[in-house]
C-alpha positions as CSV (number, residue, x, y, z in Angstrom):
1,X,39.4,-66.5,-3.1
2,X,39.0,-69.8,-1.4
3,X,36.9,-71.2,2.0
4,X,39.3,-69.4,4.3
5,X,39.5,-65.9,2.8
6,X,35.5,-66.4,2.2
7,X,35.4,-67.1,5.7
8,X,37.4,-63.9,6.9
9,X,35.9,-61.9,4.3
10,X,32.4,-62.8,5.8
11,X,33.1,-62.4,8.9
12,X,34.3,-59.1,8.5
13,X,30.8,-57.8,6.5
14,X,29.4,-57.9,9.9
15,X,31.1,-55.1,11.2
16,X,30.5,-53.2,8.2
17,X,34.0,-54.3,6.9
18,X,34.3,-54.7,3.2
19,X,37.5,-56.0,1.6
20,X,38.0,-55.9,-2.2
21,X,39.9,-58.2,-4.3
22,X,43.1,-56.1,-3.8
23,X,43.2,-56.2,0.3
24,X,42.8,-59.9,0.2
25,X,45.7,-60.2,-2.3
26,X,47.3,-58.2,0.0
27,X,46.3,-60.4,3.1
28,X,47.5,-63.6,1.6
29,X,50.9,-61.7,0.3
30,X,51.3,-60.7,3.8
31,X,50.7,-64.4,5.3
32,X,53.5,-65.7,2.5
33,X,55.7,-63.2,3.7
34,X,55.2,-63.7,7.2
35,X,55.9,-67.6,6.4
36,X,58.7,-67.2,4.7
37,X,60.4,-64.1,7.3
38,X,59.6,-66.6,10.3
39,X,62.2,-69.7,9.4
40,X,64.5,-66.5,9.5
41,X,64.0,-64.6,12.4
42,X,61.2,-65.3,15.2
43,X,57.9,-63.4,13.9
44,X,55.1,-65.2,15.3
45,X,54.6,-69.2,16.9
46,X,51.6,-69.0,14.4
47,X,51.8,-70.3,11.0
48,X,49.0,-72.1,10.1
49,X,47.4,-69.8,7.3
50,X,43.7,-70.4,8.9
51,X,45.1,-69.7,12.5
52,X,47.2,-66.2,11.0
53,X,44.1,-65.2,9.4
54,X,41.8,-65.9,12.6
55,X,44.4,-65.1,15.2
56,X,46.5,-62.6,13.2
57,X,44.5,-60.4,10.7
58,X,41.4,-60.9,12.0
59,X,42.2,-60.1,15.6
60,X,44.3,-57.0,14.5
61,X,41.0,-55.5,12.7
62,X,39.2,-55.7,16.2
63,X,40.3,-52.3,16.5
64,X,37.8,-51.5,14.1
65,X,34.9,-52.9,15.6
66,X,35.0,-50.7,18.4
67,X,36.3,-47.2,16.9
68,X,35.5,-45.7,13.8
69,X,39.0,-46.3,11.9
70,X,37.6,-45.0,8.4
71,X,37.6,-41.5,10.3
72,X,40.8,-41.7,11.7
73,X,44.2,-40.7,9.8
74,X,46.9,-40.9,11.6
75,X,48.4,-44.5,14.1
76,X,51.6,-45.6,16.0
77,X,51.6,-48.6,16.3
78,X,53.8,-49.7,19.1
79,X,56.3,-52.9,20.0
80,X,54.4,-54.1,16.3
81,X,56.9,-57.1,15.9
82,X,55.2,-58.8,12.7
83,X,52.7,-55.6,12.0
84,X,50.1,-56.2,14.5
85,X,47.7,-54.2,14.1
86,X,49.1,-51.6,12.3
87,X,49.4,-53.4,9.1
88,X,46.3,-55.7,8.5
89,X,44.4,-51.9,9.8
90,X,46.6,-50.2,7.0
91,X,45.1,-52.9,4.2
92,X,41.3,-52.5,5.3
93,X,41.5,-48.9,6.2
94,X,44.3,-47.2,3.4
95,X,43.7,-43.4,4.2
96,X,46.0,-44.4,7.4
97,X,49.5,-42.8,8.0
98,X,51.0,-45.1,10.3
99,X,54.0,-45.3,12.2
100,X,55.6,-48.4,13.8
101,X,58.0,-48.3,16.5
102,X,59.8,-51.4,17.9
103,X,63.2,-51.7,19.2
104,X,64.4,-54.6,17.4
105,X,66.0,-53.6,14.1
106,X,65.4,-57.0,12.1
107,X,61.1,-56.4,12.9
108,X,61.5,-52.9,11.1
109,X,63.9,-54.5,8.4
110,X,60.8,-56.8,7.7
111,X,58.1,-54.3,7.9
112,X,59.5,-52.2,5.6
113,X,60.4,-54.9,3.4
114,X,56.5,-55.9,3.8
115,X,55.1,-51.9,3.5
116,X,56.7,-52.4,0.1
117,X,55.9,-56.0,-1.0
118,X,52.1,-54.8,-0.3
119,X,52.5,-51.5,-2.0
120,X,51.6,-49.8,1.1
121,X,52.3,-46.3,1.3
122,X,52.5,-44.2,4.1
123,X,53.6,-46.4,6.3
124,X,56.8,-45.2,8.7
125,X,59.4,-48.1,10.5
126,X,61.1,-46.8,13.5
127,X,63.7,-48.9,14.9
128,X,64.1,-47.3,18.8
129,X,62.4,-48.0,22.3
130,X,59.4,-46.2,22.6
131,X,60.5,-43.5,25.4
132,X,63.3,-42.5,23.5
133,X,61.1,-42.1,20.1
134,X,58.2,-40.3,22.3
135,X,60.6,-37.9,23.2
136,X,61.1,-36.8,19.6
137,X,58.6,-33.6,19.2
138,X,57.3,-34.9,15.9
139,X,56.2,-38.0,17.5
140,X,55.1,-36.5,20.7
141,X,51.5,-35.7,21.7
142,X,51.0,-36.1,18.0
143,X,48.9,-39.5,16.6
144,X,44.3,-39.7,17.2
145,X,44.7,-43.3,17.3
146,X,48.3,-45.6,19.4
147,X,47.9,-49.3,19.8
148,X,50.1,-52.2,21.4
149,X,49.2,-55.8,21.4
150,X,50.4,-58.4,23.9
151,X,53.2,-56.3,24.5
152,X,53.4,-55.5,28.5
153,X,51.2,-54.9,31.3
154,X,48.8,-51.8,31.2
155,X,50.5,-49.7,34.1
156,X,54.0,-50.0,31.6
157,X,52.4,-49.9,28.4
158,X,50.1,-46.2,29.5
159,X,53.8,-45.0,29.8
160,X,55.1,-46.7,26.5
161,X,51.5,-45.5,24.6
162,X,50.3,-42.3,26.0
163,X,52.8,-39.6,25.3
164,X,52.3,-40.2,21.6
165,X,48.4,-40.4,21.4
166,X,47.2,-36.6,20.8
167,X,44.8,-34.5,22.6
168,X,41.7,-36.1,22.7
169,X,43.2,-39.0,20.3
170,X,43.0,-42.7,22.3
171,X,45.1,-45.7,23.1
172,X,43.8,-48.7,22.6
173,X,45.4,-52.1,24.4
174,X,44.8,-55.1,23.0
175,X,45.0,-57.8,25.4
176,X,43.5,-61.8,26.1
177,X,41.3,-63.1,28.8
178,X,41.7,-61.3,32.0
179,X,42.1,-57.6,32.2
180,X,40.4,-56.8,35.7
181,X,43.9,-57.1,37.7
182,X,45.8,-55.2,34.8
183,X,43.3,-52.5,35.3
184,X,43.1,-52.1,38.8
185,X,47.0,-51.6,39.0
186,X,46.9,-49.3,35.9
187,X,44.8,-46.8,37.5
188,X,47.8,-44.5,39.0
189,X,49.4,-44.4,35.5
190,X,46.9,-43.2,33.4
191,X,46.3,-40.6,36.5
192,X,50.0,-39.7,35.8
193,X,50.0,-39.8,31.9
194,X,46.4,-38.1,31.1
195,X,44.6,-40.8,30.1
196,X,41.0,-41.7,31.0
197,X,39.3,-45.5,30.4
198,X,36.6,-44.6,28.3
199,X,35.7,-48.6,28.0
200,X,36.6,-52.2,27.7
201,X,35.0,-54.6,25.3
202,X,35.2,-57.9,25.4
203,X,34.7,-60.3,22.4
204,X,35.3,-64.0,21.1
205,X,37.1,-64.8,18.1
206,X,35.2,-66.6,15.8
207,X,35.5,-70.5,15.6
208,X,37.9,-70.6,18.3
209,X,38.1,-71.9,21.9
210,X,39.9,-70.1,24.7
211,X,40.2,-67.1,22.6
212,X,38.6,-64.4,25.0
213,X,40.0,-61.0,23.9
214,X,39.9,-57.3,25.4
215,X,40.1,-54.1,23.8
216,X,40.8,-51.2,26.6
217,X,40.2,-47.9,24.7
218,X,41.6,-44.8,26.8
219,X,41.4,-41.5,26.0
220,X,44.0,-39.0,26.1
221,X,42.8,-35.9,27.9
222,X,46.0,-33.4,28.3
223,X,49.8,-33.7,26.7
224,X,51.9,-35.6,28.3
225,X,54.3,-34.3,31.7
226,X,57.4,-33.2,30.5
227,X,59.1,-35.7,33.1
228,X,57.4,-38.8,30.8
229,X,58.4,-41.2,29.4
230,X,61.1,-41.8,31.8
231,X,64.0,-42.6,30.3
232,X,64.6,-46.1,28.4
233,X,64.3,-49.3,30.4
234,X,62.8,-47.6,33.7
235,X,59.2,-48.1,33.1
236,X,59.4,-52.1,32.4
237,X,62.1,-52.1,35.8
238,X,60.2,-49.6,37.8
239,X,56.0,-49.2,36.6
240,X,54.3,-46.8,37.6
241,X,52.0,-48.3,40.6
C-alpha cells in the first residue's frame, strides 16, 4: 500500500468504510486496466492514478455514504461506461448482484473482461439501451438500489432509471455542482414514473477544488406505467417536461 491508497483507504474509514488488502489490490488492478483499456477505446479523460482514485473510485463509493449499501443486494447500474459506480461499489460492498446496462458493446466487452480480471462474481454486462432492457420482465420493477452518473439530465434519466428500481427500492443520480434547475424540470417525470425525492446531499471531494458533487436519492413508490419507458431514443428527443 503506498501514500495514495493510504490516503483513499483513510478517507474512506470515516464513513465507516473498511477495505482489506484484497479490495485495494483490486482497486489498483482496476486503475491498470482502466489505463491500459483507454489508449484503446475512450473510457475516461482521467488517468492520473491519484485523480482515478479521487475522482473515479472514491466518488463512485459516495453512494455509500448516504445509503446503507451493506444491506442492499441487488444494483443496475445504468449508462456505466468504465464501471461507475457499479464496480468500485461491487469491490467495497461484495454481497452485491449487479447489473450494468450500457448501449455501447465495446464498454460491456471491457466490463466483463474487468468482472473477471477482479474475480468479481455476480456481476451481469448488458449491451442494449435502457428502455429496451427495462422492458424485459426480469429486469423490470426488479433491483432496491439503480444508479447513473453524469449520464443525462434528471427529467430523461427518471425515465432511463425508474422502471428498473423495485417497489420501495431507490434511484440514486449522481451528478456535479448545480442540481436546482435539473430538479425543478424533473418534477413531472418522477410524477409520471412513481418516484418521490426523498433527499439531495451535497458533498466535497476531498483535496479537490471545484469538485462540488450531488447525490439525488428518489424513491420508487408504485411499478412503473406500462406505457414507460417509451420506446428507444424518445426520452433523450422528447423528455418528459
Amino acid at each position: 500500500m503506498d501514500a495514495i491508497q493510504i490516503q483513499f483507504a483513510d478517507q474512506l474509514k470515516r464513513y465507516r468504510i473498511e477495505l482489506t488488502e484484497r479490495q485495494l489490490q483490486q482497486y489498483e488492478i482496476y486503475y491498470k486496466e482502466l489505463v491500459v483499456w483507454n489508449e484503446k477505446m475512450n473510457l475516461t479523460g482521467i488517468t492520473e492514478r491519484e485523480q482515478v482514485y479521487m475522482k473515479h473510485f472514491y466518488d463512485s463509493l459516495s453512494v455509500s455514504f448516504f445509503i446503507p449499501m451493506h444491506e442492499k443486494n441487488s444494483i443496475a447500474d445504468i449508462g456505466s461506461g468504465a464501471g461507475f459506480p457499479s464496480i468500485p461499489l461491487k469491490i467495497a460492498f461484495p454481497q452485491l448482484q449487479v447489473t450494468i446496462v450500457d448501449s455501447l458493446n465495446k464498454r460491456i466487452q471491457f466490463l466483463s473482461y474487468l468482472s473477471s480480471a477482479l474475480g468479481l462474481t455476480d456481476v451481469a454486462c448488458i449491451h442494449g439501451r435502457a428502455e429496451d432492457i427495462a422492458r424485459i420482465p426480469q429486469h423490470r420493477d426488479r433491483y432496491e438500489v439503480v444508479t447513473a452518473r453524469a449520464v443525462a439530465k434528471l427529467a430523461v434519466l427518471n425515465e432511463f432509471c425508474l422502471p428498473f428500481a423495485a417497489v420501495r427500492g431507490c434511484f440514486i443520480a449522481m451528478k456535479g455542482s448545480d442540481v436546482s434547475e435539473e430538479l425543478n424540470e424533473a418534477g413531472y417525470s418522477m410524477k409520471e414514473l412513481k418516484g418521490k425525492l426523498v433527499h439531495t446531499h451535497k458533498f466535497e471531494l476531498p483535496d479537490e477544488e471545484h469538485s462540488t458533487r450531488h447525490v439525488i436519492i428518489i424513491e420508487k413508490t408504485a411499478q412503473t406505467p406500462n406505457k414507460y419507458p417509451r420506446k428507444a431514443g424518445i426520452p433523450l428527443k422528447l423528455p418528459l417536461l
